[in-house]
C-alpha positions as CSV (number, residue, x, y, z in Angstrom):
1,X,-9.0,3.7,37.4
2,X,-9.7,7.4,38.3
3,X,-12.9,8.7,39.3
4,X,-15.0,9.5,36.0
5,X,-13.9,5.9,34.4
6,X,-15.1,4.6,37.7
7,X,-18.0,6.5,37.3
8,X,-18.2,5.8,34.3
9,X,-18.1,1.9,34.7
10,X,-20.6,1.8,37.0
11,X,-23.1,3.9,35.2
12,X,-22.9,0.8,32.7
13,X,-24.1,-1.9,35.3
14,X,-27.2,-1.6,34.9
15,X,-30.4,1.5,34.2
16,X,-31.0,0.9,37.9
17,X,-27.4,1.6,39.2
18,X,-27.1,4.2,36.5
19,X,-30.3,6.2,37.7
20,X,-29.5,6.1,41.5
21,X,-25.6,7.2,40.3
22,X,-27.0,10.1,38.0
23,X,-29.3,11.5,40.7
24,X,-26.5,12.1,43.4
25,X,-25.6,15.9,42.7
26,X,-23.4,16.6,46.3
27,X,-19.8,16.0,45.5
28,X,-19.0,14.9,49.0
29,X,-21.6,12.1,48.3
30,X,-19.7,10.7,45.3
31,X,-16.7,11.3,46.7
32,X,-17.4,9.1,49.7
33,X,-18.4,6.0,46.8
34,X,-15.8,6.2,44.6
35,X,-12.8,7.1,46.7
36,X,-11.8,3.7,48.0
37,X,-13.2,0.0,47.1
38,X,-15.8,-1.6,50.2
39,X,-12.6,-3.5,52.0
40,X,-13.1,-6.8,52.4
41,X,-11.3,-7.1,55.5
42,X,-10.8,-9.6,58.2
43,X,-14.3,-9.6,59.0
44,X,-15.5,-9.4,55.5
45,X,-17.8,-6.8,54.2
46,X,-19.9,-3.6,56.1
47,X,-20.9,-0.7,54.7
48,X,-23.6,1.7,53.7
49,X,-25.9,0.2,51.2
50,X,-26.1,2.1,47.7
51,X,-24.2,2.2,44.3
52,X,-20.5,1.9,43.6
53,X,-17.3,0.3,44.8
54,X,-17.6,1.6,48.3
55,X,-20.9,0.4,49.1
56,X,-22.7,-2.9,49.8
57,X,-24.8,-4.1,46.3
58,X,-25.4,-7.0,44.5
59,X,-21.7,-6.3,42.8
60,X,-19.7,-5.8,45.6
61,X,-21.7,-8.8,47.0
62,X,-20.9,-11.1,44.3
63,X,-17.1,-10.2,44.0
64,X,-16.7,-11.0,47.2
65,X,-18.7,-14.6,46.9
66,X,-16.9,-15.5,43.6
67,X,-13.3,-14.6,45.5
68,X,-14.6,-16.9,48.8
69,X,-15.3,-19.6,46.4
70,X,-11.9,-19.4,44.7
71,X,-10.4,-19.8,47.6
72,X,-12.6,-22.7,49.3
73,X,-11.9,-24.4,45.9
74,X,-8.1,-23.8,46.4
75,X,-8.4,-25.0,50.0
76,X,-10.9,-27.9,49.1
77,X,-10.5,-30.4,46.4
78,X,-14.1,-31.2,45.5
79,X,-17.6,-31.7,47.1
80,X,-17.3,-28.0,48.7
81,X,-20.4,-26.7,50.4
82,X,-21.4,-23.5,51.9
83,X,-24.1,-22.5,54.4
84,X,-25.9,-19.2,53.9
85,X,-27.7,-17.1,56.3
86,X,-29.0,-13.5,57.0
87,X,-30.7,-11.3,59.2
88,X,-33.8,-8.7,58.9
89,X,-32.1,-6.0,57.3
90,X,-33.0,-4.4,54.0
91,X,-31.7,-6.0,50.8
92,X,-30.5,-9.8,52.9
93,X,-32.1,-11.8,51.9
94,X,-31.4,-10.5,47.9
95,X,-27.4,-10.6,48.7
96,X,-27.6,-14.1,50.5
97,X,-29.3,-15.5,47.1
98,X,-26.9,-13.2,45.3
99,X,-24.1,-15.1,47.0
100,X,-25.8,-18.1,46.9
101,X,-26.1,-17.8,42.8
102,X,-22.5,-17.3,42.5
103,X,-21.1,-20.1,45.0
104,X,-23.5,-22.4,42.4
105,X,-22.2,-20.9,39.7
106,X,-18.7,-21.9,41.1
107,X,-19.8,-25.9,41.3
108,X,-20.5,-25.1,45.5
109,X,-23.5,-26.9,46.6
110,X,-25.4,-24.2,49.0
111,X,-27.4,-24.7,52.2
112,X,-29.9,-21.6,53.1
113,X,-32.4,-20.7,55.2
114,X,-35.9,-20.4,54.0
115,X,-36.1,-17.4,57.1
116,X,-34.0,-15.4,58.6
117,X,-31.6,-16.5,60.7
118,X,-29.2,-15.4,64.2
119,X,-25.6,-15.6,63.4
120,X,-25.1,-18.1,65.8
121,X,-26.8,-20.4,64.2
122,X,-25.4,-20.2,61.2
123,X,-22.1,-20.8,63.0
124,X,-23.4,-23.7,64.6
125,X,-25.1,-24.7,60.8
126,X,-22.0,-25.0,59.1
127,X,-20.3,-27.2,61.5
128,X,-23.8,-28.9,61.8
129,X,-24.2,-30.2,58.3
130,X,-20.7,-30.7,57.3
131,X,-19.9,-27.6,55.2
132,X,-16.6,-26.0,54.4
133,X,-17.5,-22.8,55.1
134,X,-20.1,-20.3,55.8
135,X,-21.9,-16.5,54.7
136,X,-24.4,-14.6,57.0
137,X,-25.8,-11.3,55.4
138,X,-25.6,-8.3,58.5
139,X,-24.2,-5.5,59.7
140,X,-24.9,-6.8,63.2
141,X,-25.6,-3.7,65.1
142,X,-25.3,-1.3,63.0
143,X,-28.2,1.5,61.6
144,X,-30.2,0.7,58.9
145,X,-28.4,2.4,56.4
146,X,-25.6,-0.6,56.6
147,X,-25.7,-4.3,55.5
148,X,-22.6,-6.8,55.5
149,X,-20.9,-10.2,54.9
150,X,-19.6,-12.1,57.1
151,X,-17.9,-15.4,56.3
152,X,-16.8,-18.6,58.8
153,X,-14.6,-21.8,58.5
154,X,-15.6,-25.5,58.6
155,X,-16.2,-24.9,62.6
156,X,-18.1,-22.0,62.6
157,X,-15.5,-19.7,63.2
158,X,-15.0,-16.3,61.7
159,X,-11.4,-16.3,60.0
160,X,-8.7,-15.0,61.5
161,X,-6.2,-12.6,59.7
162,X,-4.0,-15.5,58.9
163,X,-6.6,-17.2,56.8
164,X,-8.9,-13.9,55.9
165,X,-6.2,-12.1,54.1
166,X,-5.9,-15.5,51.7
167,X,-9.6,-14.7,51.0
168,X,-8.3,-11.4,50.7
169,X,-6.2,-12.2,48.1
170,X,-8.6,-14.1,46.1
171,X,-11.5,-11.4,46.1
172,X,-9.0,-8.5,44.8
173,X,-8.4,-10.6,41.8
174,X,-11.6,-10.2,41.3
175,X,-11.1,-7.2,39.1
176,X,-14.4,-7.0,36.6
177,X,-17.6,-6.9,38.7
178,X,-19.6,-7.7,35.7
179,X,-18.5,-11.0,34.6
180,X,-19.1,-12.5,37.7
181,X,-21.4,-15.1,37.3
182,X,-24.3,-16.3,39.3
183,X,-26.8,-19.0,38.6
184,X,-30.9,-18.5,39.3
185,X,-32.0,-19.0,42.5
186,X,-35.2,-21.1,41.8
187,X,-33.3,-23.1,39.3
188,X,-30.6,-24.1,41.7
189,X,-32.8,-24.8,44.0
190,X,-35.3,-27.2,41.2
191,X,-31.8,-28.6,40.5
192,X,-30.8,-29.6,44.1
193,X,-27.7,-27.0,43.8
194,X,-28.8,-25.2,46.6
195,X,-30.9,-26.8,49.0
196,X,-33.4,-24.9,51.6
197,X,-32.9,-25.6,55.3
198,X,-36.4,-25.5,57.3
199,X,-36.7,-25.4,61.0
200,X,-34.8,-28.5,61.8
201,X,-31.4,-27.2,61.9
202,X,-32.8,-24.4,64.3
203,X,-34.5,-27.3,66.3
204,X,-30.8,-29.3,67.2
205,X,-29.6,-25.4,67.7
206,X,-31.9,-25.0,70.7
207,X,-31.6,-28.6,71.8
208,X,-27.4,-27.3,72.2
209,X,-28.2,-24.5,74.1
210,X,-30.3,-26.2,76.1
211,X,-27.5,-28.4,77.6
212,X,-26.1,-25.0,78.9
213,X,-28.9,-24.8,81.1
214,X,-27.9,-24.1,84.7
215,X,-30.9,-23.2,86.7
216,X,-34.2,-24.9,86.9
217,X,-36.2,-24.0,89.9
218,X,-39.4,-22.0,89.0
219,X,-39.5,-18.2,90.5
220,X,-42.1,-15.5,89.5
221,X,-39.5,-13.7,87.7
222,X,-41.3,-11.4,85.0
223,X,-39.5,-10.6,81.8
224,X,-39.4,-8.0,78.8
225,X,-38.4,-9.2,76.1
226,X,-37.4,-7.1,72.1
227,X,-35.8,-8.8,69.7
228,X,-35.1,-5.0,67.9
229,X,-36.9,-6.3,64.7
230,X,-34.4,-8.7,64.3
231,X,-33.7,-12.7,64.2
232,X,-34.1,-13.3,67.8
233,X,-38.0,-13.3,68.3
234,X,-38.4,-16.8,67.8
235,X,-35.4,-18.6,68.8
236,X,-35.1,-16.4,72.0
237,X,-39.0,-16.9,72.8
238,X,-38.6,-20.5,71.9
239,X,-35.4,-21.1,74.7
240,X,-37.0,-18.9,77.2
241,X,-40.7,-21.6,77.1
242,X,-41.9,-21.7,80.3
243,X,-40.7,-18.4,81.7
244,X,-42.7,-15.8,82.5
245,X,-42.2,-13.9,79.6
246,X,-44.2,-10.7,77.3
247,X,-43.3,-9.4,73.8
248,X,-42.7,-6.1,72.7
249,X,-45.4,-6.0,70.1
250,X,-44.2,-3.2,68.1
251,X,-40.8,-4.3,67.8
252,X,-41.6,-7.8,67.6
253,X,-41.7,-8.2,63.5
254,X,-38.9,-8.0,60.8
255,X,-38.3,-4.1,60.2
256,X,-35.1,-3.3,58.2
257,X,-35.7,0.5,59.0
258,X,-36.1,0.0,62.4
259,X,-38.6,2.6,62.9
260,X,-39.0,2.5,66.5
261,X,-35.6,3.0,67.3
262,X,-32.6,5.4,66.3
263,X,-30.5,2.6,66.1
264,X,-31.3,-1.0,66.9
265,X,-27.9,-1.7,68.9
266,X,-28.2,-2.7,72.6
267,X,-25.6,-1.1,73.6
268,X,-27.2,2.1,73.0
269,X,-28.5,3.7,76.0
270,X,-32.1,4.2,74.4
271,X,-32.6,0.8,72.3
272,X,-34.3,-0.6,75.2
273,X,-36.7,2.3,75.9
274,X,-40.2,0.8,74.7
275,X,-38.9,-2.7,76.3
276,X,-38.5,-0.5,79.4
277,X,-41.7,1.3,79.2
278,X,-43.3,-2.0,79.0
279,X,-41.6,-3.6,81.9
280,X,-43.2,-0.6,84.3
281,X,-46.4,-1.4,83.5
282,X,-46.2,-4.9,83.6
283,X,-44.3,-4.5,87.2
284,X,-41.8,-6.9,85.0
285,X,-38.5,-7.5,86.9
286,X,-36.4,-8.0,83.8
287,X,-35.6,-6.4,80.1
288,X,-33.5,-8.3,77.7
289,X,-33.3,-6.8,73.9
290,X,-31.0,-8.6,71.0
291,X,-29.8,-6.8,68.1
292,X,-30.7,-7.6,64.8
293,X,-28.4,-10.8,64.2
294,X,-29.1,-11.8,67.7
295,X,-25.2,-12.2,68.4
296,X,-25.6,-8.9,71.3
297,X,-27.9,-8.7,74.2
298,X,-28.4,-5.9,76.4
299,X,-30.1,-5.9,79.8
300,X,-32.5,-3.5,82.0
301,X,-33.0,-4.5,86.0
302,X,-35.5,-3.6,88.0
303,X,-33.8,-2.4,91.2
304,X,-35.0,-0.1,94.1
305,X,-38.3,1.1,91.7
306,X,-36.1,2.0,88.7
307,X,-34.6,0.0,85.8
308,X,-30.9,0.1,85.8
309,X,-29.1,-0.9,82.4
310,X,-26.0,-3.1,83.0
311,X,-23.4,-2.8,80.6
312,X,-21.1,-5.4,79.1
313,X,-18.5,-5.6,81.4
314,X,-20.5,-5.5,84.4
315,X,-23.1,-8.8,82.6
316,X,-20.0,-10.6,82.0
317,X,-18.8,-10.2,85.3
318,X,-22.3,-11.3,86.7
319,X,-22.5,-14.4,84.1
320,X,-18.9,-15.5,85.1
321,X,-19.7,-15.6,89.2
322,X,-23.3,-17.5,88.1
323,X,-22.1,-19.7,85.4
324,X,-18.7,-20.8,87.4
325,X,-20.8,-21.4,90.9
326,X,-22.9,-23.6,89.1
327,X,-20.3,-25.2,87.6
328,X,-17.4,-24.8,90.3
329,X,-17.8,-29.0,91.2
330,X,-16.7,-29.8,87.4
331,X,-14.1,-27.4,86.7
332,X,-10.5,-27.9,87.1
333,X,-6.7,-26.8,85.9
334,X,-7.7,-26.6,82.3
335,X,-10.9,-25.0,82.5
336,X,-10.5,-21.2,80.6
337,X,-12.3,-18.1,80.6
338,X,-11.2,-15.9,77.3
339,X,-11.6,-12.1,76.9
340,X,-10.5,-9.7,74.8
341,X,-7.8,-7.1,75.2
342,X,-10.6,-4.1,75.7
343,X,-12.3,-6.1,78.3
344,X,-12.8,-4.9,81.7
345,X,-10.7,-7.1,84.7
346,X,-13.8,-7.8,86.9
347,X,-14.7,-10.4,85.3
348,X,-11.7,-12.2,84.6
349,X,-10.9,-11.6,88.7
350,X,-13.9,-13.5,89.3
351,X,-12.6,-16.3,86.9
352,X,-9.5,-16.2,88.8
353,X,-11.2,-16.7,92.7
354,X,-12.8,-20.1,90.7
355,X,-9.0,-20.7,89.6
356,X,-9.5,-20.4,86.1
357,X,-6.8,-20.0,83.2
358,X,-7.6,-16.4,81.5
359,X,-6.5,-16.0,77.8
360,X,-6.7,-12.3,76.5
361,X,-7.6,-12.4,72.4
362,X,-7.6,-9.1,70.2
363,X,-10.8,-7.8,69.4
364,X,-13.6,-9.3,67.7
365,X,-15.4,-12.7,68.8
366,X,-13.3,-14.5,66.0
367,X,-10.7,-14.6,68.0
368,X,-12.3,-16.4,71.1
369,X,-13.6,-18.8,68.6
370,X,-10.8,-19.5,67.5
371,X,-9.2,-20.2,70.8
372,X,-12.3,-22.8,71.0
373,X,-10.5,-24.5,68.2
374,X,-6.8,-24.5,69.6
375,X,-7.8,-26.3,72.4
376,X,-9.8,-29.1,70.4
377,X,-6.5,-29.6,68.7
378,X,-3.9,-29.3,71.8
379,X,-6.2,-30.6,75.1
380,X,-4.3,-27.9,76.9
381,X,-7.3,-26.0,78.6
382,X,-11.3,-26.1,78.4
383,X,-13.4,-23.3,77.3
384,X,-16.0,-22.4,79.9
385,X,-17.0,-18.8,78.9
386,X,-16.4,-16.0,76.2
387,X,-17.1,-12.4,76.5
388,X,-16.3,-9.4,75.7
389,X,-17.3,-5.2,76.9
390,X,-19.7,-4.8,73.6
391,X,-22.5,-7.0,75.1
392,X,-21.5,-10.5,73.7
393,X,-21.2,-13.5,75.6
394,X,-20.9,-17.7,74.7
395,X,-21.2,-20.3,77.0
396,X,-20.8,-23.9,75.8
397,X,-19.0,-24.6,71.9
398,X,-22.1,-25.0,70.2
399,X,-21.7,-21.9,68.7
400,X,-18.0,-20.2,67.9
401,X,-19.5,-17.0,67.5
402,X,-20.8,-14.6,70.3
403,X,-24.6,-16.2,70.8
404,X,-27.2,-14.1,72.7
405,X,-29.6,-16.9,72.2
406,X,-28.0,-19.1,75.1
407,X,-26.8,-15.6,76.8
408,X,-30.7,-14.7,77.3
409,X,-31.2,-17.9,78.6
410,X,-28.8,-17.5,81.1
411,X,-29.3,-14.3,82.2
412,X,-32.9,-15.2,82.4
413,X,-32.1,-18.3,84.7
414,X,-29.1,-16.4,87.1
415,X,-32.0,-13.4,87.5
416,X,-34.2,-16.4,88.5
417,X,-31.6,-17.8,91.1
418,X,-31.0,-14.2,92.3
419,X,-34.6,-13.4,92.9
420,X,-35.0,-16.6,95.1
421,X,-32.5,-15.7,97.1
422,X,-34.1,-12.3,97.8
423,X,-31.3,-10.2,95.2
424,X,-31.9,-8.1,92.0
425,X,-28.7,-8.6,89.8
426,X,-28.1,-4.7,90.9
427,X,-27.3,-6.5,94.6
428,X,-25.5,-9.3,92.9
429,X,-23.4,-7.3,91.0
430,X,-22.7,-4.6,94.1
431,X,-21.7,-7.7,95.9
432,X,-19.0,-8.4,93.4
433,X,-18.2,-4.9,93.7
434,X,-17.4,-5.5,97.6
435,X,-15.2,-8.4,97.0
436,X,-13.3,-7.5,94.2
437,X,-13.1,-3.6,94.0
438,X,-15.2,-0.7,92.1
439,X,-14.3,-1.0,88.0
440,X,-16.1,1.8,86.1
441,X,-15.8,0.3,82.7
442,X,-17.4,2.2,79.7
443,X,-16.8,3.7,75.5
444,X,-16.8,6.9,74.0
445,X,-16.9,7.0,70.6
446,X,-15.9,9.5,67.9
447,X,-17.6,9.1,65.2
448,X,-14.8,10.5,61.8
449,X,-17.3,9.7,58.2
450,X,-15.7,9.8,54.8
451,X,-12.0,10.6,53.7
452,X,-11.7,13.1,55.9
453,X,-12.9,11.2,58.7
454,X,-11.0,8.2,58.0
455,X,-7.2,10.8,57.8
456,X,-8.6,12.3,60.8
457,X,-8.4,8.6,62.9
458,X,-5.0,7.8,60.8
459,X,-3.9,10.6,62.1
460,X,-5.2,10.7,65.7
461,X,-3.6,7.1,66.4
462,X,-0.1,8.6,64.8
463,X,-0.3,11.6,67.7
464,X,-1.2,9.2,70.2
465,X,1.5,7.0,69.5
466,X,4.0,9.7,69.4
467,X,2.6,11.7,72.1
468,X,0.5,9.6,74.4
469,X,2.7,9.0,77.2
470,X,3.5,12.5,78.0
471,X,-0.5,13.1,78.1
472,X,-1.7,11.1,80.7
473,X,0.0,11.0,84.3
474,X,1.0,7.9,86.2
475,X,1.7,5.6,83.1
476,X,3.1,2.3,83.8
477,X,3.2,1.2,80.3
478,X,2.3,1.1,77.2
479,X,1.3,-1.8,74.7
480,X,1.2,-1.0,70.9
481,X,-0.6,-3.7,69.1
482,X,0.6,-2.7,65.8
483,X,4.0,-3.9,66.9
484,X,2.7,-7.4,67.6
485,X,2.6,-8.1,71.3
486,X,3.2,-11.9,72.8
487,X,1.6,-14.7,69.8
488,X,-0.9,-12.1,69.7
489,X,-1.7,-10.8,65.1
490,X,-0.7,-7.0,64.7
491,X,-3.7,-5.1,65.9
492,X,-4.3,-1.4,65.4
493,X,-4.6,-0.5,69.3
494,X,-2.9,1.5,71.8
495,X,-3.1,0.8,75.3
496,X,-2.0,2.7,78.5
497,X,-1.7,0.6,81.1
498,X,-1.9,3.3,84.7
499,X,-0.1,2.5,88.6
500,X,-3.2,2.0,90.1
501,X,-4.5,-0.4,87.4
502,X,-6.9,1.2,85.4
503,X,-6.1,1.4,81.9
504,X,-7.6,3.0,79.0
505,X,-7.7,1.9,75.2
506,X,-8.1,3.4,71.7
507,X,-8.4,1.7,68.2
508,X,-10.5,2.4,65.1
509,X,-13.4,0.5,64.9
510,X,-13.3,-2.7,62.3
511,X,-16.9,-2.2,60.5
512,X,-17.8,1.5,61.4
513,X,-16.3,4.6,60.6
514,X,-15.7,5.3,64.1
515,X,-12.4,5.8,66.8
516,X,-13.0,3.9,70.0
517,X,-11.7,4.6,73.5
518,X,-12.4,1.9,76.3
519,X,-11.8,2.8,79.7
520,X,-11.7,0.7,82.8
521,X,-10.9,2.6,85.9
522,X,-10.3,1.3,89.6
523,X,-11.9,3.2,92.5
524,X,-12.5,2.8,96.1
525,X,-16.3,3.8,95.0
526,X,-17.8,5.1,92.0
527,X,-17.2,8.9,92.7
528,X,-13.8,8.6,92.8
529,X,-13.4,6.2,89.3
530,X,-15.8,8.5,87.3
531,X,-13.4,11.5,88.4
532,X,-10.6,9.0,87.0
533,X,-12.9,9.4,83.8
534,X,-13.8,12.6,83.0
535,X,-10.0,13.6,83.5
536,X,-9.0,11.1,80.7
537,X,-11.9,12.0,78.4
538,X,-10.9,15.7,78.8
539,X,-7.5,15.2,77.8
540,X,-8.7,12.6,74.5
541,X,-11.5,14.8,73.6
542,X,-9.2,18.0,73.2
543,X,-6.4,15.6,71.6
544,X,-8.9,13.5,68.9
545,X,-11.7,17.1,68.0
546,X,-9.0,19.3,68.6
């Protein structure tokens, strides 16, 4: 179909479609809708909210519910349920009972939240009460603009590529957006056909993550906490009872505009500015903010009079020494820590002193869930920890998704252990530093919108791939991912691999139009790795902007 039928067809939705359609008069604008379909990829749906095929609404929504169900009932004889969940955004709640209409529609009983609800624990949900599969509405991280649909297995698990491009398969069929049916939300729910989960399931959540609990003894610790506007504020406040432990009042409630911050991502340098603010005049020793889904935590200390934010890498180093010295008397030849290929080394080298198996995944949490899975099935090793650089951590199997609920828990209980022993996680992490070697791990991003961004990224991955090598001195190899490398899936990413054992990284982001580069660069301090850096982001910048 070419543009103006497209247009065209979409104009005939509905007067509300039609009017928001009508109004756009910048070319680019339209353009950017109708030059592709919203992909439903391997971790289902994200994009900008608005009308047409490359957005996230109600149509693109329910296509991608009535393809999920087609496949669940293709997988799953009869008696198929689904668990639904979604996060503070603008519009969730009205695409979860979107998708929830069309799964009943579909003869799939639903399960839903009557609130909104941390990824996690919809992972843990569907697993919890049986179902055969799973939808949370969020774009995670991302700005407001954004919503998305995510879908899980009968564990909890995001699907892998294997079993997402069969959902793949199923949703492209869907070729008529307006015959999808869905049935009415009250009515389903008068008729049983979707049923509305209160707090319980929340309740045996917490009472999970509790059994991760590794430190107990009281310490005056004093802690910051912002849930972003997001799904954390209660189940966070609710693990951390008893801790000493103040709110961020104006970031405390649901906001899908975010309004107090430029984007509600803790990885962002400046997400945790009012938590921060807060902490200094509460002479706090701690900051902890989640992201809107609560699958992401990111972390201020208080060291030496100033708060220092601690970055992916360098908290999952820190959570890997704590959580494997607590543990070190009940580990043993199976036990496994699993990271992903963009994942700094420190970490993994502290995993290794404890004698830990290390598994490398591609990128994206779905693949450490899923390595939770393999070894259920094979007994071959035990999960201890999950992590990966972009501030998301698991500890435990309660969840099979990244879980910031048990993270801030921990986090909150190593600080405590630190503190006692007269150490800010600053000196705990410097320490690591002294026994294993300075990593200066950290992203740039390039951020490539539209068609033209999305040829500029195609096209800066084809010159790296071609010319990458003769860039960047002292290569000791390189792995293309798109080749397939070990039993690892094909993965768009290009890593160089450098003699001294740094290595740097570059794919396109999954959800985002964005290009990524990782670094992690080995130094006798910090001066010397950070000259390691701006050398390699001299020689990408000038290769990627041109």
């Amino acid at each position: 179909m070419d543009f103006q039928k497209q247009f065209e067809y979409w104009c005939g939705f509905d007067e509300q479609t039609k009017a928001e359609l009508m109004s756009i008069s910048s070319e680019k604008e339209l353009e950017d809708r109708f030059y592709k379909e919203l992909e439903f990829g391997t971790g289902g749906l994200r994009g900008i909210m608005g009308a047409g095929p490359n957005r996230m609404n109600r149509y693109t929504v329910a296509k991608a519910t009535k393809g999920y169900a087609d496949y669940l009932k293709a997988v799953f004889e009869d008696k198929i349920s689904v668990a639904v969940a979604y996060d503070s955004r603008n519009n969730s709640k009205y695409f979860a009972k979107i998708a929830a209409g069309v799964l009943v529609s579909n003869g799939i009983k639903v399960f839903i939240f009557d609130t909104l609800m941390p990824t996690p624990v919809l992972s843990f949900t569907t697993k919890y009460l049986g179902c055969n599969g799973g939808i949370v509405i969020t774009a995670s991280h991302n700005p407001k603009e954004y919503n998305g649909y995510k879908i899980y297995d009968e564990k909890g698990c995001q699907l892998v590529p294997s079993l997402a491009n069969e959902v793949i398969k199923y949703v492209n069929a869907v070729t008529d957006l307006k015959s999808v049916a869905a049935a009415d939300f009250e009515a389903a729910v008068s008729e049983g056909t979707i049923e509305v989960i209160g707090d319980e399931v929340l309740t045996a959540f917490l009472k999970e993550v509790e059994k991760q609990s590794l430190y107990s003894e009281k310490s005056d610790l004093k802690i910051v906490y912002t849930p972003l506007h997001g799904t954390g504020n209660v189940p966070v406040r609710r693990i951390l009872d008893g801790m000493n432990v103040s709110v961020v009042k104006e970031q405390e409630l649901p906001d899908g505009d975010f309004s107090t911050v430029r984007s509600p991502n803790p990885e962002e340098k400046d997400a945790l500015n009012l938590a921060i603010e807060q902490a200094k005049r509460e002479n706090a020793d701690l900051v902890l903010g989640t992201d809107p889904d609560c699958d992401r935590v990111g972390t201020a200390v208080l060291h030496n009079g100033e708060f220092v934010l601690i970055t992916g890498n360098q908290m999952g180093a820190l959570l890997a020494d704590f959580v494997l010295s607590m543990k070190k008397d009940s580990l043993n030849q199976k036990s496994t820590l699993v990271k992903t290929i963009v994942t700094g080394e420190l970490g993994a080298n502290v995993a290794r002193k404890y004698g830990l198996i290390i598994v490398d995944t591609l990128t994206g949490f779905k693949y450490i869930g899923d390595q939770i899975g393999k070894y259920e099935k094979t007994g071959d090793n035990e999960f201890v920890m999950g992590y990966e650089e972009s501030y998301g951590y698991l500890v435990g199997t309660h969840s099979r998704d990244k879980d910031a609920v048990v993270a801030s828990l921990l986090i909150c209980q190593m600080a405590s252990y630190h503190k006692n022993n007269g150490r800010t996680l600053i000196d705990a992490l410097n320490n690591i530093y002294a026994e294993h070697g300075y990593y200066l791990d950290t992203l740039d991003t390039f951020v490539l919108k539209g068609k033209d961004g999305a040829e500029k990224i195609k096209s800066s991955m084809t010159k790296l791939r071609e010319n990458g090598e003769s860039l960047f001195e002292n290569v000791e190899k390189t792995l293309d991912y798109s080749a397939g490398i070990g039993d690892l899936p094909k993965e768009n990413v290009l890593k160089y691999i450098f003699k001294d054992k740094s290595w740097l990284a570059v794919r396109p982001s999954g959800t985002e139009p964005k290009l990524k580069v990782y670094y992690s660069l080995c130094g006798t301090d910090k001066s010397e790795a950070e000259e390691k850096l701006q050398a390699y982001r001299s020689i990408l910048k000038k290769e990627i902007e041109g």
